[in-house]
N, C-alpha and C positions, 0 to 999 in steps of 0.2 A: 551554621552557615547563614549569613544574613541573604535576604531578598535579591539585593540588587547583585550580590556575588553569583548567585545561583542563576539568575536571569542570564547573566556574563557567560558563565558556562556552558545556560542549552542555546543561546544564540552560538556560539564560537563550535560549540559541538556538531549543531543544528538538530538538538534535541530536545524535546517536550520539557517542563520542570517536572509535568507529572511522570514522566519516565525515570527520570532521575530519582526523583522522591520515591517512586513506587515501585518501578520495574515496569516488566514487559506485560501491558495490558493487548495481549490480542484482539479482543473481540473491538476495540476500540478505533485499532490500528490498522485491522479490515475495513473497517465502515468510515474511514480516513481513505483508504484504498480504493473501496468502491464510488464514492464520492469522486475520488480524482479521475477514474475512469468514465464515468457516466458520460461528461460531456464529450470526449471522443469518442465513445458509441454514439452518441444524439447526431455525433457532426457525420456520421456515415450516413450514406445514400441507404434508402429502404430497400432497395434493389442488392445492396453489397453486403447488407445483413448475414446473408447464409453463408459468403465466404468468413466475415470477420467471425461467425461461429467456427469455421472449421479450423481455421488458423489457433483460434483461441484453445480447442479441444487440443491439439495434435500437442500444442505447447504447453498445456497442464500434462497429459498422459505422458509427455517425454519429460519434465518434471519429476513427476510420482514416479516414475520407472525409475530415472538416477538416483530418490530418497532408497528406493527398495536395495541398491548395491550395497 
């Protein structure tokens, strides 16, 4: 597969090349995660911190519970 073919594909897909070429790199694709999230933490009020914690728990642990089914 030449360059510019494969470029075609993860733009059109909206995928990495190195996804393509490699697979699914998790640790990669968290810290791509975390990054996107940081600045909507940064943009919350210091004050509204402990809610955006609770909101955030309640919707991992009801997450993990649905994986557990």
């Amino acid at each position: 597969m030449s360059v510019p073919t494969l470029c075609r594909i993860a733009t059109t897909l909206s995928l990495s090349t190195d996804y393509i070429l490699f697979g699914k790199q998790e640790k990669k694709e968290k810290l791509s995660v975390f990054k996107a999230l940081s600045p909507m933490v940064e943009s919350v009020a210091h004050s509204q911190l402990p809610y955006l914690e609770s909101v955030l728990k309640a919707v991992i642990s009801a997450m993990n519970h649905k994986d557990d089914k």
